[in-house]
DRENTI-83308 format. One record per residue: z, y, x of N, C-alpha, C in turn; chain. Coordinates in pm, whole numbers, plus 50000, padded with zeros to 5 digits. Example, Ala and Ser with C-alpha at 12.3 -4.5 7.8 and 13.67 -1.06 7.14 Angstrom:
n_zz_n_yy_n_xx_ca_zz_ca_yy_ca_xx_c_zz_c_yy_c_xx_ch
50780_49431_51319_50780_49550_51230_50780_49670_51320_A
50708_49775_51285_50714_49894_51367_50787_50003_51290_A
//
This chain:
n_zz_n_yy_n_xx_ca_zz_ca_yy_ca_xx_c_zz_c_yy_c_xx_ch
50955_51094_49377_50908_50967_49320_51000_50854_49363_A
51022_50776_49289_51075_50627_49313_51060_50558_49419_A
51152_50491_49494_51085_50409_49639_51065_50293_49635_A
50981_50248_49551_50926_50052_49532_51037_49997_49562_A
51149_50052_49446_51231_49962_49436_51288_49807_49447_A
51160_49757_49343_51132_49609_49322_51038_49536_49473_A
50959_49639_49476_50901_49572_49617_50971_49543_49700_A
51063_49643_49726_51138_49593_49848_51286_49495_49823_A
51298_49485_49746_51385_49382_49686_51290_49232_49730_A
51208_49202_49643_51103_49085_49655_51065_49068_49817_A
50986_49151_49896_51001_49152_50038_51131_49064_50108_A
51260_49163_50062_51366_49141_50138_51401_48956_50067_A
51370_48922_49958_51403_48779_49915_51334_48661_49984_A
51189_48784_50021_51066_48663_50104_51083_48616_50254_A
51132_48746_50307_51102_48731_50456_51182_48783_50499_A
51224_48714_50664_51309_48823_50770_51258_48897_50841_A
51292_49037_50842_51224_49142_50906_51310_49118_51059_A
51364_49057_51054_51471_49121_51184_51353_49029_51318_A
51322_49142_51430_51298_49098_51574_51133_49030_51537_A
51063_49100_51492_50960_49071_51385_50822_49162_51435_A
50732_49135_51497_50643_49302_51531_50544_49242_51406_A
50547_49397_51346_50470_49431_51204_50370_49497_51244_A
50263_49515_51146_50134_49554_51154_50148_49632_51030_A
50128_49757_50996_50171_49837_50865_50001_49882_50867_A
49912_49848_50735_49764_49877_50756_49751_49985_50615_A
49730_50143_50623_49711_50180_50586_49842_50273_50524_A
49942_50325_50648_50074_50354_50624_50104_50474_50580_A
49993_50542_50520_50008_50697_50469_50146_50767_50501_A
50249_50796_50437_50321_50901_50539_50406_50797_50626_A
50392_50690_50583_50502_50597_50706_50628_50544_50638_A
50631_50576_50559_50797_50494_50426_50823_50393_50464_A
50681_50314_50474_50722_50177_50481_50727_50137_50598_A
50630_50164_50730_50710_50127_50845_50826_50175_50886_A
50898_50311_50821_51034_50284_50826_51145_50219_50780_A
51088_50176_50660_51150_50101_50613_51207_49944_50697_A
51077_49907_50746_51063_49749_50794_51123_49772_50934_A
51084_49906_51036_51150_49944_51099_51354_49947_51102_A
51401_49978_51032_51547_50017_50964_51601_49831_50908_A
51478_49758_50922_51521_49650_50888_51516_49517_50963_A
51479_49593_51092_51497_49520_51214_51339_49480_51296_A
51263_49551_51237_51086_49498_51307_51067_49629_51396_A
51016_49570_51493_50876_49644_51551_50803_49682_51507_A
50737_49758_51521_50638_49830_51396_50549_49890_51467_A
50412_49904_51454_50292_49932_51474_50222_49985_51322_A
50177_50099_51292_50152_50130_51157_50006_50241_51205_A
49916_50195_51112_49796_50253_51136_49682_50345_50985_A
49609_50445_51002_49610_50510_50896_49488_50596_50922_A
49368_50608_50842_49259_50710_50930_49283_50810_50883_A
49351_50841_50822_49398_50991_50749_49498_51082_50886_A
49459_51190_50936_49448_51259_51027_49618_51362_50985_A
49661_51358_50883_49712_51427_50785_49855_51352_50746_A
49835_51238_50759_49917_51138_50684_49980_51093_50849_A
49901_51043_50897_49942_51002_51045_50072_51147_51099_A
50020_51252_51059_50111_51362_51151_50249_51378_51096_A
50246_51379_50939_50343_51343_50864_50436_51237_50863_A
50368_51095_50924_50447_50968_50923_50534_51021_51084_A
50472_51073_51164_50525_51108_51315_50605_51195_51308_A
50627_51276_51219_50733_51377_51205_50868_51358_51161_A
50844_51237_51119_50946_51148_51054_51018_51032_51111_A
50917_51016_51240_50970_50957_51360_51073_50976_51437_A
51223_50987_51389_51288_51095_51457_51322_51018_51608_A
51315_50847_51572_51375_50758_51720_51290_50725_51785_A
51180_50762_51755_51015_50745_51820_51009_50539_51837_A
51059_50533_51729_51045_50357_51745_50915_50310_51718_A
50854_50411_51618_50740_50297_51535_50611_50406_51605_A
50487_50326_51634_50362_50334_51724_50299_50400_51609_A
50266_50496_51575_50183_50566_51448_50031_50616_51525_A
49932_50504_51482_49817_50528_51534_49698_50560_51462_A
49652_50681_51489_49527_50731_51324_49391_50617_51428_A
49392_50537_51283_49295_50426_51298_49301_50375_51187_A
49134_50303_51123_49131_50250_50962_49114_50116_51044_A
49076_50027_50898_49087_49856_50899_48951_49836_51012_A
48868_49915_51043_48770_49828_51128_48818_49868_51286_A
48952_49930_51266_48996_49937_51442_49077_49830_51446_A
49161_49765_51366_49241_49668_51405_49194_49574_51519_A
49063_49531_51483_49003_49471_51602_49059_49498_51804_A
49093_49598_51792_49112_49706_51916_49236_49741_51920_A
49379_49670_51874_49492_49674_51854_49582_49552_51981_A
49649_49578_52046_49704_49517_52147_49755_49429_52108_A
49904_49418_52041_49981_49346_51996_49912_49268_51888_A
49999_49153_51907_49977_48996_51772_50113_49020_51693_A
50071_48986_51586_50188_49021_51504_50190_48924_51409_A
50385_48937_51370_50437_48805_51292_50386_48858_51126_A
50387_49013_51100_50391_49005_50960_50280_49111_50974_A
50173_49138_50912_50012_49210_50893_50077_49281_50717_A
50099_49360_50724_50128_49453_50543_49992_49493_50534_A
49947_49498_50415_49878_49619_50328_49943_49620_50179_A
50049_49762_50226_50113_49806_50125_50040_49880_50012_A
49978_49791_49922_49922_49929_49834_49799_49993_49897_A
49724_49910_49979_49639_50011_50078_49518_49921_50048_A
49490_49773_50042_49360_49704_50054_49269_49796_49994_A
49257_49826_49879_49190_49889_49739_49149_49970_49792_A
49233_50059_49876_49191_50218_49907_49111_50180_50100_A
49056_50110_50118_48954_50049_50233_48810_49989_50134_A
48715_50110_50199_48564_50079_50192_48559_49962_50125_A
48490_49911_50031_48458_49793_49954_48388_49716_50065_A
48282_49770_50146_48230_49677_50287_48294_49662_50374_A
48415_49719_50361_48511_49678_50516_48634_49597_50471_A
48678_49591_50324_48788_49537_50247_48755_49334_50352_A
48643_49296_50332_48674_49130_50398_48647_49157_50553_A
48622_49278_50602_48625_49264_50778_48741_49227_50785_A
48866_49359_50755_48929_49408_50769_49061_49266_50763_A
49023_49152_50651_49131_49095_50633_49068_48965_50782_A
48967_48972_50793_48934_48925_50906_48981_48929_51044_A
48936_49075_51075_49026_49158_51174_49151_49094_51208_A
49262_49081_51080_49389_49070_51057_49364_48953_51075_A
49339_48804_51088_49317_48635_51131_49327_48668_51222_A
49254_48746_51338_49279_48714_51476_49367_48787_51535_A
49476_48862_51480_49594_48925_51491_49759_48863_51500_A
49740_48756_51371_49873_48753_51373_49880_48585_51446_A
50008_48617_51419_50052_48502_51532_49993_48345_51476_A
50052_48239_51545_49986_48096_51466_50092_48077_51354_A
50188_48109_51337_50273_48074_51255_50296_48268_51149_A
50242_48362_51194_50211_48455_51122_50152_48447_50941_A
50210_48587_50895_50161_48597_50761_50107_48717_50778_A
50010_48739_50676_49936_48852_50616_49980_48839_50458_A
50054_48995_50472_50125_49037_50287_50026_49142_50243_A
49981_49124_50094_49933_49222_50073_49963_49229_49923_A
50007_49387_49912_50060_49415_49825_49955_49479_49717_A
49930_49490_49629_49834_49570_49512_49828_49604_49392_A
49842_49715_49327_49809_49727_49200_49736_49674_49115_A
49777_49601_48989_49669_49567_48912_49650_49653_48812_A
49532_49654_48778_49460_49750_48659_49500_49701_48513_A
49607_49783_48549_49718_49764_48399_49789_49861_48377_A
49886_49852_48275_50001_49952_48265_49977_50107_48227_A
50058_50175_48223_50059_50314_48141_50049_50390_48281_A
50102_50328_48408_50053_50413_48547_49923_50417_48593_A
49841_50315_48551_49695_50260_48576_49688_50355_48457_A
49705_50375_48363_49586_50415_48251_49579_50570_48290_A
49728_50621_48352_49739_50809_48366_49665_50799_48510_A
49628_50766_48620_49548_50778_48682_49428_50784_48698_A
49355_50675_48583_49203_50652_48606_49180_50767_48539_A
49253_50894_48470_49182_50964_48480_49116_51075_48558_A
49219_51031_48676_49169_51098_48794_49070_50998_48906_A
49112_50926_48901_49045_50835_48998_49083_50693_48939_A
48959_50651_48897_48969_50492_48826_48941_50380_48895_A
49031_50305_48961_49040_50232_49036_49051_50077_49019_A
48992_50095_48874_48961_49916_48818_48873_49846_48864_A
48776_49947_48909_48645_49834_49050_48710_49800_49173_A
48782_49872_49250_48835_49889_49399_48933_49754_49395_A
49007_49766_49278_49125_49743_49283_49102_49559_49232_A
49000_49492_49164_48967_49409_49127_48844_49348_49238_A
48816_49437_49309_48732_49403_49441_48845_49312_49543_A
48924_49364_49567_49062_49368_49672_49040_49197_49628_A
49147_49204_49520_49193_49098_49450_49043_48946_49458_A
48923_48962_49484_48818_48882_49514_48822_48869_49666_A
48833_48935_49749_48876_48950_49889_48984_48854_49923_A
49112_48932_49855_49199_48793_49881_49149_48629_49831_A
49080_48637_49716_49123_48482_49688_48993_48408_49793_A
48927_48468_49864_48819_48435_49954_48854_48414_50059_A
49034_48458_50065_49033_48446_50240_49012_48272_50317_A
49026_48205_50262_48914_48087_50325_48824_48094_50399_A
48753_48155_50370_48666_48242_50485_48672_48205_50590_A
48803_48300_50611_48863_48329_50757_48982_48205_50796_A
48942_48093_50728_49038_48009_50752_49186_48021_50761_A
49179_48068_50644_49342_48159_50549_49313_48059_50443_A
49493_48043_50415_49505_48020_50264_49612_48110_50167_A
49599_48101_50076_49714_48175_50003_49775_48082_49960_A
49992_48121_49996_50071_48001_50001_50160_48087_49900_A
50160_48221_49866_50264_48236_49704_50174_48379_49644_A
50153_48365_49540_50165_48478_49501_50243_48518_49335_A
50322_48646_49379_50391_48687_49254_50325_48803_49225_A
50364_48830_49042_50350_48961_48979_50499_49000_48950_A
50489_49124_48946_50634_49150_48920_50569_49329_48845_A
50652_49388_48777_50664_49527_48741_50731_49583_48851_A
50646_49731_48920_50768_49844_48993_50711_49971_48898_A
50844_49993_48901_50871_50184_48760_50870_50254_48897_A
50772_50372_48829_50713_50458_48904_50797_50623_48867_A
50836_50624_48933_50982_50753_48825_50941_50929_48889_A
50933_51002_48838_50872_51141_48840_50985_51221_48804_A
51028_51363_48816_51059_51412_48796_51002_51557_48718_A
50858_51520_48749_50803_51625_48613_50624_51569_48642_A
50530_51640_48554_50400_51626_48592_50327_51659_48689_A
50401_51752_48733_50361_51845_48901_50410_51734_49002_A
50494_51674_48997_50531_51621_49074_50462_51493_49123_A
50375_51425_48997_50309_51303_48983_50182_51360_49065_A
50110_51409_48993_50024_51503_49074_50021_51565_49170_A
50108_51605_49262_50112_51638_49368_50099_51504_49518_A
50178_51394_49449_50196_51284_49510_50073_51199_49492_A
50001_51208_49393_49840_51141_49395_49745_51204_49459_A
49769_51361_49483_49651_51429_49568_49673_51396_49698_A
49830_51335_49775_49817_51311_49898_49804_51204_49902_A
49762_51109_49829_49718_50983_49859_49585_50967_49888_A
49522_51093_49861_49374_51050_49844_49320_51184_49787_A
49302_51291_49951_49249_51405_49945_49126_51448_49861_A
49018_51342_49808_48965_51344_49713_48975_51379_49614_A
49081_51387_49562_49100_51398_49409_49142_51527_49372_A
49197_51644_49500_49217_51731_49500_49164_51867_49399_A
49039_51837_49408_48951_51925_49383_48935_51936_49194_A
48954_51813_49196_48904_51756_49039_49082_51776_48985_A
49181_51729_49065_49303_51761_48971_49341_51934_48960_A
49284_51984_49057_49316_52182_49027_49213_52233_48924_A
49094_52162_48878_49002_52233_48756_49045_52118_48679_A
49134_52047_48665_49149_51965_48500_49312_51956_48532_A
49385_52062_48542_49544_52016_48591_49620_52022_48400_A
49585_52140_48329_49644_52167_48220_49596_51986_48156_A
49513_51929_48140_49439_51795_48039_49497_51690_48126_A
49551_51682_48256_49557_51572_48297_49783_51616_48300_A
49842_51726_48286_49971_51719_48254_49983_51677_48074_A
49867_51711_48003_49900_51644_47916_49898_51495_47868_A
49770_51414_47919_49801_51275_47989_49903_51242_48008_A
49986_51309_48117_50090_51278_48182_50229_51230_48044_A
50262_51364_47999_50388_51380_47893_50324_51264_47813_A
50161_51222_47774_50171_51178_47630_50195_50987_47709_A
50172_50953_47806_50162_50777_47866_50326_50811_47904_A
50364_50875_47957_50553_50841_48040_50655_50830_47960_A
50723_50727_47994_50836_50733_47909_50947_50812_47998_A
50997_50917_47923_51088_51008_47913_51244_50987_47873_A
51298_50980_48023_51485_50967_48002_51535_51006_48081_A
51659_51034_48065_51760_51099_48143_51719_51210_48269_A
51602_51258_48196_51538_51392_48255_51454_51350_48360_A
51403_51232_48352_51307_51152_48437_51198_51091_48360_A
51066_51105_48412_50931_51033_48342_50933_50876_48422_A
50907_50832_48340_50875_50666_48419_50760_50645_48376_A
50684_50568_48480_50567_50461_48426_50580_50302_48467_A
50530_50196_48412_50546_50083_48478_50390_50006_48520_A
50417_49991_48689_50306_49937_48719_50291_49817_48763_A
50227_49723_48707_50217_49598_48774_50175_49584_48858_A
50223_49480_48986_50228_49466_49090_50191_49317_49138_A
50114_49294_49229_50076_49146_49303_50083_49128_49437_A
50205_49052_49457_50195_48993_49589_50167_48905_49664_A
50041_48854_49769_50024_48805_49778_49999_48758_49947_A
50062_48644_49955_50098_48584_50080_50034_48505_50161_A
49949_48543_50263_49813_48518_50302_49870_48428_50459_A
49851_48283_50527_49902_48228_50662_49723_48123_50667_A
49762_48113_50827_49626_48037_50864_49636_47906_50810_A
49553_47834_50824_49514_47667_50753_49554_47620_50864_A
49605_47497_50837_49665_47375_50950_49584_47285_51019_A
//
């Protein structure tokens, strides 16, 4: 699959990673705290997936980044204050009752001059439409998005937010599917008794080139710092 090409382009236009301790919330195999890692941060990356955590550590080859199996209501119980708080793609996929702890949690984390980024899918696009038929994520994902614009709350404001498109690139239907069942061991069960109806999904939403499927998913970033 594709590596959020555009994300990390936009990231790298927003902010300096360099000498930076990050908070990675919900880091499934760890990409991205290596990424931010490789780009000069400290990194602390956390994940309740038991599975995903062992995978992100295996990949640890300089043992730089802290890979700790813990969800959004442990942050509370996290040592370090941190300059940059991520949820890459992850708010949505946190309990609908823990989605405003959690960004809570994250207020009394980062530094006074700290940000909280959170990155999310919107319920759009031909990648949104080949998924919900496995898992439809237009409630979760439109929950998130009410979460953020609430962070007031927590005496947060939101100071940018962009949409942008990231192409989601496959190399066949097995492959799409294989990479959605480890996101979310759930779905496992339901994509091995509907695999033939959901590869046809697949061929009939992707656009097909140069021996690669693409989808395009819209994307929102949004840039969360305390009130003055």
């Amino acid at each position: 699959m594709s590596g959020w090409t555009e994300s990390k382009k936009i990231l790298l236009n927003e902010l300096n990673f360099k000498e930076k301790i990050v908070l990675d919330v919900g880091c499934g195999n760890g990409w991205f705290s290596h990424w931010a890692s490789a780009n000069g941060s400290q990194v602390d990356a956390i994940d309740p997936s038991e599975i995903q955590i062992t995978e992100a550590k295996s990949r640890n080859y300089n043992n730089k980044i802290n890979f700790i199996k813990a969800g959004a209501e442990d942050i509370n119980d996290l040592i370090n204050v941190y300059d940059l708080i991520f949820f890459f793609n992850s708010l949505h996929h946190i309990p609908i009752n823990l989605m405003e702890k959690s960004i809570e949690y994250c207020k009394t984390k980062i530094s006074n001059n700290g940000s909280i980024l959170i990155i999310e899918p919107i319920a759009e696009g031909n990648f949104h439409n080949f998924v919900k038929n496995i898992d439809d994520e237009t409630k979760v994902r439109n929950e998130a998005y009410k979460v953020i614009n609430n962070c007031n709350k927590y005496n947060l404001k939101i100071i940018k937010e962009l949409k942008y498109n990231e192409v989601k690139a496959f190399n066949s239907g097995d492959d799409c599917i294989n990479f959605l069942s480890k996101v979310d061991v759930n779905r496992i069960s339901f994509i091995e008794n509907n695999k033939e109806f959901l590869l046809n999904k697949f061929n009939s939403l992707a656009n097909y080139s140069n021996s690669i499927y693409e989808f395009i998913q819209p994307m929102r970033l949004n840039i969360l710092k305390n009130k003055i």
